[in-house]
C-alpha positions in Angstrom: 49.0 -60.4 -95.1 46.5 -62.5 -97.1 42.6 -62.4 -95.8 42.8 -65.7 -93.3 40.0 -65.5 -91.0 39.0 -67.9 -88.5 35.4 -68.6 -86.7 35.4 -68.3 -82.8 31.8 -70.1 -81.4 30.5 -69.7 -78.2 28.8 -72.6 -77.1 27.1 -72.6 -73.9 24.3 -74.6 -75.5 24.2 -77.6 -77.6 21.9 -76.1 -80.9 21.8 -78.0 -83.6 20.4 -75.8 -86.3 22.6 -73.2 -85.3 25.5 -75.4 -85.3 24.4 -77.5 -89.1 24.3 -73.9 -90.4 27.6 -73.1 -89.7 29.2 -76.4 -90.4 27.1 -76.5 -93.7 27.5 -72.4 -95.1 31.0 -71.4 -93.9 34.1 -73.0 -95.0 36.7 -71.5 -93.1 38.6 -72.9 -89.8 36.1 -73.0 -87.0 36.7 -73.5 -83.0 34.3 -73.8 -81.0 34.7 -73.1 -77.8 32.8 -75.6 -75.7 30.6 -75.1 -72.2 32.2 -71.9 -70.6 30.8 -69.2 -69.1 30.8 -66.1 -70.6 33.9 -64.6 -68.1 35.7 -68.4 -69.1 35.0 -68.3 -72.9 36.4 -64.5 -73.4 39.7 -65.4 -71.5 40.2 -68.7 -73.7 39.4 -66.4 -76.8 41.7 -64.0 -76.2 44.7 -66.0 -75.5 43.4 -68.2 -78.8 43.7 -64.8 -80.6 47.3 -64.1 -78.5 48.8 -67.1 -79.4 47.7 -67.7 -83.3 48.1 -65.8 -86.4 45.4 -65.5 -88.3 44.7 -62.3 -90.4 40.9 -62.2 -89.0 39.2 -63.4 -86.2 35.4 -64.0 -86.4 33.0 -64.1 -83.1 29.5 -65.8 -83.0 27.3 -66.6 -80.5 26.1 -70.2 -80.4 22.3 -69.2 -81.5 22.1 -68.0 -84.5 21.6 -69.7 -87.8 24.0 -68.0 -90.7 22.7 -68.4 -94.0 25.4 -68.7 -97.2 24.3 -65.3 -98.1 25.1 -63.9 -94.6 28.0 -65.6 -94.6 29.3 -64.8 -97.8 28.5 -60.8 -97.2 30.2 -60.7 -93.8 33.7 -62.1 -95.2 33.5 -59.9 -98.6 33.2 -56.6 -96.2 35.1 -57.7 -93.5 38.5 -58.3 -95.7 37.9 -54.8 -96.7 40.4 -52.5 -95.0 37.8 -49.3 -94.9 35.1 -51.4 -92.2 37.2 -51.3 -88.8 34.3 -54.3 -87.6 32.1 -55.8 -89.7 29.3 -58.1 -88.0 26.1 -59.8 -89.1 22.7 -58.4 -87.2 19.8 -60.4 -86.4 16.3 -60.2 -85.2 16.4 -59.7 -81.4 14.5 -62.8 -80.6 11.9 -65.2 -81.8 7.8 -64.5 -80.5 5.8 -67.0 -78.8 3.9 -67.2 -81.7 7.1 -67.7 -83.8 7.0 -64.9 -85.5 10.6 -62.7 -85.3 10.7 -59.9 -82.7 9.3 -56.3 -84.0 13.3 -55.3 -82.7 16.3 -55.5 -84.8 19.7 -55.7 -83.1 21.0 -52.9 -85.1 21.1 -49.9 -82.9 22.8 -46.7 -84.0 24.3 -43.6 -82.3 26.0 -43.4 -78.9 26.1 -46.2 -76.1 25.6 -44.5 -73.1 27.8 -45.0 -69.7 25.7 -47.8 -67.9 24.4 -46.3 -64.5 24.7 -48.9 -62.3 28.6 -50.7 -61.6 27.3 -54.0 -62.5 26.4 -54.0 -66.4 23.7 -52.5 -68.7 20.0 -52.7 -68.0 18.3 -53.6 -71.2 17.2 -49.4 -71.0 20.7 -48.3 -71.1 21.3 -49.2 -75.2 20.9 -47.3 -78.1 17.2 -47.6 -79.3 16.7 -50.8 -81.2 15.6 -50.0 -85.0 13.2 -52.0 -86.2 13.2 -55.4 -88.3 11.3 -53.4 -91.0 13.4 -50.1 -91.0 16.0 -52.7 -92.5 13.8 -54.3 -94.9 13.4 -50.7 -96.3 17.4 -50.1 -96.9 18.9 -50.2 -100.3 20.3 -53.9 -100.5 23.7 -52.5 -101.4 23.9 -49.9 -98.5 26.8 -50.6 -95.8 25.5 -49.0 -92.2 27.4 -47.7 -89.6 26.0 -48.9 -86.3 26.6 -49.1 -82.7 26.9 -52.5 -81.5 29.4 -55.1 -82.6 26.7 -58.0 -81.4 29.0 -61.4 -81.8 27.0 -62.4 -85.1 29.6 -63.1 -86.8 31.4 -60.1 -86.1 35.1 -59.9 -87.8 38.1 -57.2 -87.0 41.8 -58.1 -88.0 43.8 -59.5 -85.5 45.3 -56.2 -83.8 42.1 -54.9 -82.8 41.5 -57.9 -80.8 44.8 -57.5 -79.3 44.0 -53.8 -78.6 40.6 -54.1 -77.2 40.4 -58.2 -75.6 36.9 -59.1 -75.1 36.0 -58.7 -71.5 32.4 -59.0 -69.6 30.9 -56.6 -67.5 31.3 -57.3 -63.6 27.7 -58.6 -63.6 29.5 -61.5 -65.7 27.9 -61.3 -69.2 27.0 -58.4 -71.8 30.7 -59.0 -73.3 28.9 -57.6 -76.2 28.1 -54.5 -75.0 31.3 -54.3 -72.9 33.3 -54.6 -76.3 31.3 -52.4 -78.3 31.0 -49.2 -75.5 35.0 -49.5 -75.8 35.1 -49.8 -79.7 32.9 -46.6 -79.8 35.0 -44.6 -77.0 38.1 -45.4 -78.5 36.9 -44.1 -82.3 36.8 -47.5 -83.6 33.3 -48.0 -86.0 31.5 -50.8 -86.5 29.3 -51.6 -89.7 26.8 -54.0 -90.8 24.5 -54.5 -94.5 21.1 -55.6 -95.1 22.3 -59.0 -96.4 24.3 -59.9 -92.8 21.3 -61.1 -91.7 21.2 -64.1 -89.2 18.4 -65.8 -87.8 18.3 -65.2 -84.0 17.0 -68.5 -82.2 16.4 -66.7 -79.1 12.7 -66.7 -77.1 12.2 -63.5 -75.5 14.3 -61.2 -74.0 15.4 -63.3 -71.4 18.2 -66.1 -71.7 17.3 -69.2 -73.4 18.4 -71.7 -71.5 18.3 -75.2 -73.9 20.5 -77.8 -74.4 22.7 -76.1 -71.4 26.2 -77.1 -71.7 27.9 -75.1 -69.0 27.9 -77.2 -65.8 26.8 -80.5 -67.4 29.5 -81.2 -69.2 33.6 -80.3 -69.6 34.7 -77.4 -70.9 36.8 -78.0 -73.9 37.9 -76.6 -77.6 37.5 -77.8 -80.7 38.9 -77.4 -83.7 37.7 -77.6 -87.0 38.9 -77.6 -90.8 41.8 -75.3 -89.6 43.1 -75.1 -93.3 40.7 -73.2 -95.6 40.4 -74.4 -98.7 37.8 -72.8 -101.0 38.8 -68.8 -100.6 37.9 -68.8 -104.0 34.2 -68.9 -103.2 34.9 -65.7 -101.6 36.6 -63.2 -103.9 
């Protein structure tokens, strides 16, 4: 089947310069997938995924801004049939003094089994590696990691259908739900040192701007469903 992936955003928030970088650095179809909770917007992904056909499906979270470079490394690597996953990684937030977190989201080894019933406490992840441990990789190195974080992360169709994104009973961490299944299951995810995506969040807390959910309806849209440069991508 030819490489024809499709973007999945979640938008709980209303971000424009996440939302400009996307529109403006990846030309493939979009949807975004409009003022849902997190429970709501991975059961109106997954039947999105169930009922269409496209080769690859992309997720991304609504706050990060994706760069051309990012974008174009993610959907080189993740056509590539040896990468199970592929996903961008990002700084884990932004500092008070704008500066970007000392934390990377790139974690490596094993997720362990979360110790309450509700969800992982932020202790209960791999260790985060450092924004500068990146900076010092080869630029043309492909990692294997541990979490498949929803920047722009891309798998073929029948992994999706295999392992449906889900939430945690605590009602979020679909990240981590998705990625402690991936790992289990012998699934690997991989990232490079060029996938990188700014991370628009303020602390390790939620950021709650622009919030969509509750304020307005929930709805899909759709967006430049025919791609029409692959070219720019081969």
């Amino acid at each position: 089947m030819a490489f024809d992936p499709v973007l999945m955003i979640m938008q709980p928030r209303h971000i424009d310069e996440s939302i400009n970088s996307l529109k403006q650095n990846i030309d493939i179809p979009k949807v975004w997938f409009r003022a849902y909770t997190e429970p709501q917007v991975v059961w109106q992904m997954n039947k999105f995924i169930r009922e269409t056909k496209f080769s690859h499906y992309i997720v991304m979270s609504d706050d990060g801004v994706v760069s051309k470079k990012a974008a174009d490394t993610i959907l080189k690597y993740g056509e590539m049939k040896e990468y199970d996953v592929f996903t961008g990684w990002m700084n884990m937030h932004i500092e008070p003094n704008g500066n970007f977190s000392r934390e990377s989201t790139i974690c490596l080894g094993w997720i362990p089994e979360c110790k309450g019933s509700e969800g992982p406490d932020r202790d209960e992840y791999p260790e985060w590696k450092p924004m500068s441990w990146v900076a010092n990789l080869p630029q043309d190195k492909v990692i294997r990691i541990a979490m498949a974080n929803f920047a722009m992360t891309i798998a073929e169709r029948e992994l999706f259908l295999r392992f449906p994104l889900q939430t945690h009973r605590n009602d979020r961490a679909s990240d981590h739900h998705w990625s402690y299944r991936l790992q289990r299951a012998g699934v690997k995810v991989y990232t490079h040192p060029e996938a990188f995506i700014k991370h628009l969040r303020r602390g390790w807390g939620p950021w709650r701007i622009n919030w969509l959910v509750g304020n307005v309806e929930s709805e899909i849209r759709y967006e430049n469903m025919k791609w029409g440069s692959r070219e720019n991508y081969v």
